[in-house]
C-alpha positions as YAML, in Angstrom:
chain: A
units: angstrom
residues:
- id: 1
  name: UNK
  ca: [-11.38, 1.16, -13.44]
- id: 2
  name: UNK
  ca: [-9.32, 3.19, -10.63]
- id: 3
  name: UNK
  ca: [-5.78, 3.48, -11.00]
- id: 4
  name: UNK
  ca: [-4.78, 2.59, -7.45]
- id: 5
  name: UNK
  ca: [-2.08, 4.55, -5.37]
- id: 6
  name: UNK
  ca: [-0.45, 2.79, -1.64]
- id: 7
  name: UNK
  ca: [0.72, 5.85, 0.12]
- id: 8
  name: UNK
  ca: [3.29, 4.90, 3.13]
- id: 9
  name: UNK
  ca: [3.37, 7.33, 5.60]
- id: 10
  name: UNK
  ca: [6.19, 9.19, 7.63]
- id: 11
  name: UNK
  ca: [7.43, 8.74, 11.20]
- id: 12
  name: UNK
  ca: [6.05, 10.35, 13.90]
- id: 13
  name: UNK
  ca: [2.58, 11.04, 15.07]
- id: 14
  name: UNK
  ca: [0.13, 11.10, 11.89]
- id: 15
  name: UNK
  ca: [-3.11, 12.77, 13.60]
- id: 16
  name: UNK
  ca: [-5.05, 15.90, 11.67]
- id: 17
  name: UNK
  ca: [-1.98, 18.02, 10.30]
- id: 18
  name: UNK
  ca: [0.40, 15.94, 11.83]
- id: 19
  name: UNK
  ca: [3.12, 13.86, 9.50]
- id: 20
  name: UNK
  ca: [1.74, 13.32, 6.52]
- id: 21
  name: UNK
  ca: [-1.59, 13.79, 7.41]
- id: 22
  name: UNK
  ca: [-2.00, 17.01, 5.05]
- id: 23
  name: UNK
  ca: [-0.27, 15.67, 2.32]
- id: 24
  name: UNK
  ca: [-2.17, 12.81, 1.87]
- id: 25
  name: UNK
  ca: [-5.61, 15.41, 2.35]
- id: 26
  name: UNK
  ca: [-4.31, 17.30, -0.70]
- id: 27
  name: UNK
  ca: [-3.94, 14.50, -2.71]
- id: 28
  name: UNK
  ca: [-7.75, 13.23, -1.81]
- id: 29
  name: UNK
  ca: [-8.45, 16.84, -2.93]
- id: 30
  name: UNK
  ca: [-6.50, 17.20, -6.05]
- id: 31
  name: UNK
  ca: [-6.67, 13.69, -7.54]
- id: 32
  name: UNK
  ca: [-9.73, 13.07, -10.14]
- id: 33
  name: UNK
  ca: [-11.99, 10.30, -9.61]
- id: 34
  name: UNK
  ca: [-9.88, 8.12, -11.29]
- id: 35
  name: UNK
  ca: [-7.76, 7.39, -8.52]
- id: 36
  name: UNK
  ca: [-8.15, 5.45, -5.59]
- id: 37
  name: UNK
  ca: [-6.26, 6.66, -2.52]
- id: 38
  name: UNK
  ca: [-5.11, 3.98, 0.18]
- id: 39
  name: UNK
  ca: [-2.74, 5.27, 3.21]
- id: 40
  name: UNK
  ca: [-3.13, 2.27, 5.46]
- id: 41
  name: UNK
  ca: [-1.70, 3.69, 9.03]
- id: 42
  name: UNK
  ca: [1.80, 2.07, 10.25]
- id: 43
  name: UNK
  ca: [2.29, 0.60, 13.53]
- id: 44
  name: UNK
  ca: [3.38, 2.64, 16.45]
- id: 45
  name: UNK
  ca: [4.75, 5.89, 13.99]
- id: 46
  name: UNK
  ca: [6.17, 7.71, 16.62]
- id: 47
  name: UNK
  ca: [8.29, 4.51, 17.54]
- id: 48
  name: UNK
  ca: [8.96, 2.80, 14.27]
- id: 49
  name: UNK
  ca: [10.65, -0.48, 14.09]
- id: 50
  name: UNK
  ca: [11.51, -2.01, 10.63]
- id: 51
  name: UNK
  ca: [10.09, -5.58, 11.69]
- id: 52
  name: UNK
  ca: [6.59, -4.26, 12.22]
- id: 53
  name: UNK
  ca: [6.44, -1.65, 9.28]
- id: 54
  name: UNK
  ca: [7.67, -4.61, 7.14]
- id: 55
  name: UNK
  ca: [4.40, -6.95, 8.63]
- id: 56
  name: UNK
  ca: [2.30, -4.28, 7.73]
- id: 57
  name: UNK
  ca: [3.63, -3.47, 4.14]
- id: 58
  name: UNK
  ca: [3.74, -7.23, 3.27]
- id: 59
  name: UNK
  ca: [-0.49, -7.14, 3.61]
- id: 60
  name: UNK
  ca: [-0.17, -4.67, 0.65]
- id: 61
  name: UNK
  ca: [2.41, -5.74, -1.00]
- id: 62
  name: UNK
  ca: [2.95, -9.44, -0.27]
- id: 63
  name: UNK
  ca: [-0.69, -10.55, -1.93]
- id: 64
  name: UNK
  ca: [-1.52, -10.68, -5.51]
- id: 65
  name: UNK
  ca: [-3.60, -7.89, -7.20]
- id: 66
  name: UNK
  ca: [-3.66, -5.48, -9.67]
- id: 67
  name: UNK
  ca: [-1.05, -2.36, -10.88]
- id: 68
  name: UNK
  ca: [-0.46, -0.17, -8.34]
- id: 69
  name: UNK
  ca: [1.43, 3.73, -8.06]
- id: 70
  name: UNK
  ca: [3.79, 3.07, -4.53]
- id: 71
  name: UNK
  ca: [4.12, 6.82, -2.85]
- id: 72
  name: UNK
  ca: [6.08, 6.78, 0.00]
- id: 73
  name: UNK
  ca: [6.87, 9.74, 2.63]
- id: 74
  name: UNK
  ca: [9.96, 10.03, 4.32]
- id: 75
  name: UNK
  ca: [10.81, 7.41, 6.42]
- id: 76
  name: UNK
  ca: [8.13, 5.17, 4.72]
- id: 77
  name: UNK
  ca: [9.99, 5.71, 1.61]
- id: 78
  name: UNK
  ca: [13.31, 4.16, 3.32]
- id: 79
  name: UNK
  ca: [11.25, 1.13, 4.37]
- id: 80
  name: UNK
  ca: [9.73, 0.86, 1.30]
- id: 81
  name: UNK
  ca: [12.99, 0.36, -0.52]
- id: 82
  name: UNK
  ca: [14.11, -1.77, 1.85]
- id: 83
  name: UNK
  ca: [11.07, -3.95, 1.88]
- id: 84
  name: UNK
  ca: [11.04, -4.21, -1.88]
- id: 85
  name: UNK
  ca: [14.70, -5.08, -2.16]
- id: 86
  name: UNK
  ca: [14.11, -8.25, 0.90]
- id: 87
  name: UNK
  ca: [11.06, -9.13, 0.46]
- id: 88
  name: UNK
  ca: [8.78, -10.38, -2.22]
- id: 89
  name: UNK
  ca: [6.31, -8.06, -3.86]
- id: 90
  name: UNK
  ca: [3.20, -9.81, -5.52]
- id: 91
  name: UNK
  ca: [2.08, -6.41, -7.24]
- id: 92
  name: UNK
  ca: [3.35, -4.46, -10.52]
- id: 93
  name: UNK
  ca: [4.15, -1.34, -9.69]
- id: 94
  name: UNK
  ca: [4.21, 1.09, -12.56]
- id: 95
  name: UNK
  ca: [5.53, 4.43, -10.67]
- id: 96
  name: UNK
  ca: [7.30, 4.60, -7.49]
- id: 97
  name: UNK
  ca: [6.94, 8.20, -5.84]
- id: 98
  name: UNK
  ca: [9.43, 8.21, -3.04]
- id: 99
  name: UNK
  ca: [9.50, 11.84, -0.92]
- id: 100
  name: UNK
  ca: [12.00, 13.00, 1.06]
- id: 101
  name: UNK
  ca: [13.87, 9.81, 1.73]
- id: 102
  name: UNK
  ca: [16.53, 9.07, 3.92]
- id: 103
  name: UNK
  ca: [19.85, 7.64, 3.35]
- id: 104
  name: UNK
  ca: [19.89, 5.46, 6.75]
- id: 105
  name: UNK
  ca: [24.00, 4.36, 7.20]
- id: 106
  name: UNK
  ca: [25.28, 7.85, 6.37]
- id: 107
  name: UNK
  ca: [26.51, 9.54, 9.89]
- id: 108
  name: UNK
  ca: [23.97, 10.68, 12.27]
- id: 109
  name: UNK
  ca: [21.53, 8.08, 10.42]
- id: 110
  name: UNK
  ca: [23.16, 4.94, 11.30]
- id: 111
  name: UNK
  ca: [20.04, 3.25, 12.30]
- id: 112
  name: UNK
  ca: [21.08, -0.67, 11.69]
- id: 113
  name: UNK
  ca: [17.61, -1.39, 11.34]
- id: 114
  name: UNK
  ca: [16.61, 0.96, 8.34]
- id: 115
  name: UNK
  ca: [20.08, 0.24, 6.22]
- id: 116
  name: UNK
  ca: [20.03, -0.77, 2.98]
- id: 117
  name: UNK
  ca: [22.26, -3.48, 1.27]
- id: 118
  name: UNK
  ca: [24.74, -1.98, -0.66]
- id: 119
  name: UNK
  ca: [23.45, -4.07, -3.54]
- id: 120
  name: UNK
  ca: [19.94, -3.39, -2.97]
- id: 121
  name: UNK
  ca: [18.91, -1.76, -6.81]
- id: 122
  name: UNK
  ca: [19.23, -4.56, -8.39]
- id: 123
  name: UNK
  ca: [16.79, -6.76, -6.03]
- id: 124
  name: UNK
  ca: [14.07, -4.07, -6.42]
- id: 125
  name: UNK
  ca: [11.19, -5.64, -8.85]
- id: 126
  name: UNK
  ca: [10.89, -4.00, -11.93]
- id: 127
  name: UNK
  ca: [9.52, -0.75, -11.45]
- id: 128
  name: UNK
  ca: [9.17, 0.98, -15.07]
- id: 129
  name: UNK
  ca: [8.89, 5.20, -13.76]
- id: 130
  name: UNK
  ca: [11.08, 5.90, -10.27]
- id: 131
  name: UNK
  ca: [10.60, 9.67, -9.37]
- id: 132
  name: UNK
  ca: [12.52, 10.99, -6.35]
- id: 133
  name: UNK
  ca: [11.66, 14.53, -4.15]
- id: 134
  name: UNK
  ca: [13.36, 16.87, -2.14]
- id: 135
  name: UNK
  ca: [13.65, 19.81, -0.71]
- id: 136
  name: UNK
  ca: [17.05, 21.34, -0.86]
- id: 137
  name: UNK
  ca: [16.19, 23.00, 2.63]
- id: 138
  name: UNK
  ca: [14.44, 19.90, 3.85]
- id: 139
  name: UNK
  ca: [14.26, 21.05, 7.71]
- id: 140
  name: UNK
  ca: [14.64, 17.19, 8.87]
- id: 141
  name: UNK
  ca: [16.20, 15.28, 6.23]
- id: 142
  name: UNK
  ca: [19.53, 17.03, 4.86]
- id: 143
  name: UNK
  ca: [19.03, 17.86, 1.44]
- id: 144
  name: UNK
  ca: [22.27, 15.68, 0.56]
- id: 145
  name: UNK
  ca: [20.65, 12.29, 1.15]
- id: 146
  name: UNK
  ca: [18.74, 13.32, -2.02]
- id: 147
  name: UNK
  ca: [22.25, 12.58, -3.77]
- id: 148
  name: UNK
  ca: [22.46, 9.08, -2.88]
- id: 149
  name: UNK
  ca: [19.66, 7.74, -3.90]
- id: 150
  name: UNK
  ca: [20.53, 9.60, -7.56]
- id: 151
  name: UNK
  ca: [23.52, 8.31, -7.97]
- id: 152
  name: UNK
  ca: [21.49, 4.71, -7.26]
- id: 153
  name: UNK
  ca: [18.99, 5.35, -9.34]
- id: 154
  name: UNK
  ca: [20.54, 7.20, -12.55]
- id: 155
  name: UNK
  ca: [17.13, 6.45, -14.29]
- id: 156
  name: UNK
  ca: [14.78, 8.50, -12.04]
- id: 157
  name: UNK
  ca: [13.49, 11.54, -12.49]
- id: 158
  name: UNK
  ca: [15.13, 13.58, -9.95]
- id: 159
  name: UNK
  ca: [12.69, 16.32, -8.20]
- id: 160
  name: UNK
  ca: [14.75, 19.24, -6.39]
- id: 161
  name: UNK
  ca: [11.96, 21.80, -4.59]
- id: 162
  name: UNK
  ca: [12.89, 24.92, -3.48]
- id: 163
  name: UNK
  ca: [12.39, 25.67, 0.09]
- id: 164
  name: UNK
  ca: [12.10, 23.62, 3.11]
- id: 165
  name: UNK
  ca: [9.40, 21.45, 3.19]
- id: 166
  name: UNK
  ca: [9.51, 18.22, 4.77]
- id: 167
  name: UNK
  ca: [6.31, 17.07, 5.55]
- id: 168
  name: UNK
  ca: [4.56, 18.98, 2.16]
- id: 169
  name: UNK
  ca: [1.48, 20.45, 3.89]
- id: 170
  name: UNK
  ca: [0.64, 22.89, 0.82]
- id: 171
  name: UNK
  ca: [0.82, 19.96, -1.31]
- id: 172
  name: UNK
  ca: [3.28, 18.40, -4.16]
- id: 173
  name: UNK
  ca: [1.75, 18.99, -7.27]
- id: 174
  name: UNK
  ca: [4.92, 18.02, -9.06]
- id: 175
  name: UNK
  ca: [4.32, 15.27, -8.11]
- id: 176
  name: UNK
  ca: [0.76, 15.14, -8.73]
- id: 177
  name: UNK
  ca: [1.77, 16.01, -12.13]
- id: 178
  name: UNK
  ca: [4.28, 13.02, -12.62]
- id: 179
  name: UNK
  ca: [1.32, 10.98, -11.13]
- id: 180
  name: UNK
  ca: [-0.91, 11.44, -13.67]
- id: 181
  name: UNK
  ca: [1.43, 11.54, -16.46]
- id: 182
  name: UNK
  ca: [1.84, 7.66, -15.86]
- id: 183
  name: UNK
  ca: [-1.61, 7.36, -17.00]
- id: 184
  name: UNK
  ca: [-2.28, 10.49, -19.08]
- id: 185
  name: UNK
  ca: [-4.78, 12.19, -16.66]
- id: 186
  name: UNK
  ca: [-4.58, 16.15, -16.43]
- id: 187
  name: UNK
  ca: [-5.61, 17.64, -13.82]
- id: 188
  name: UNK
  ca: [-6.40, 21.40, -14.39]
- id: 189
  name: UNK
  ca: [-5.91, 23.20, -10.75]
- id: 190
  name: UNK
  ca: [-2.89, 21.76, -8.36]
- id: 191
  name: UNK
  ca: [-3.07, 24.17, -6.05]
...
């Protein structure tokens, strides 16, 4: 059977090399047939509201089913967290691959909307493998916000890439590696 991964995308328009349009291409490419690859698109991306991204994760998150790997991009990896520490999730999720994340609350990202509780680790469902990704010349979100969510989560595996990817159109295969590590899958070329 399929190990399944959710991808949540990022903000902004998500057409052919746009967002994380290429990132998600790569990982079609590089992933064995032993995955199955689900990037369902968010509503309006290139104005994002919390309430609607929220509706949307719920249909994937909010129903029974089976295991899933969460990977989430960006500003789908801020609404992620938030969603999982609000809302009830109705899936296991044995790895949570969040990318470039930001810190919403810190100044110049005081978007009410996208805030997390203070106490918000704790209400997260259990989530056995957290891995977290940056790069520390991330051209949109500062390499700093990376810090925050590490000092949150003192459990994850913390990812620092060199260079200044954002939007990962070469690929991650760090984290393709850390992907199929959870269920002892090699794969032999990542890039």
């Amino acid at each position: 059977m399929k190990k399944e991964i959710l991808f949540i995308h990022s903000a902004g328009p998500q057409g052919p090399d746009e967002g994380s349009s290429k990132l998600v291409a790569y990982l079609h490419t590089i992933l064995d047939a032993a995955y199955q690859l689900r990037c369902p698109a968010m509503p309006e991306p290139e104005n994002p509201r919390y309430e609607a991204w929220k509706e949307a994760i719920y249909r994937e998150l909010g129903v029974p089913g089976g295991e899933l790997i969460l990977v989430a991009h960006s500003l789908g990896a801020s609404v992620v967290l938030k969603y999982l520490s609000e809302e009830p999730c109705k899936r296991s999720i044995t790895g949570l691959f969040l990318i470039a994340a930001p810190y919403w609350g810190k100044k110049g990202w005081e978007i009410d909307e996208f805030v997390l509780r203070e106490d918000f680790v704790p209400k997260l469902p259990p989530i056995p493998k957290i891995f977290l990704y940056h790069s520390r010349d991330d051209e949109w979100v500062p390499f700093g916000h990376l810090a925050r969510y590490a000092k949150k989560f003192p459990q994850a595996t913390i990812r620092k890439i060199n260079g200044s990817e954002h939007e990962f159109g070469n690929g991650l295969p760090e984290m393709v590696s850390d992907i199929t590590s959870l269920s002892g899958h090699v794969i032999m070329n990542l890039n």
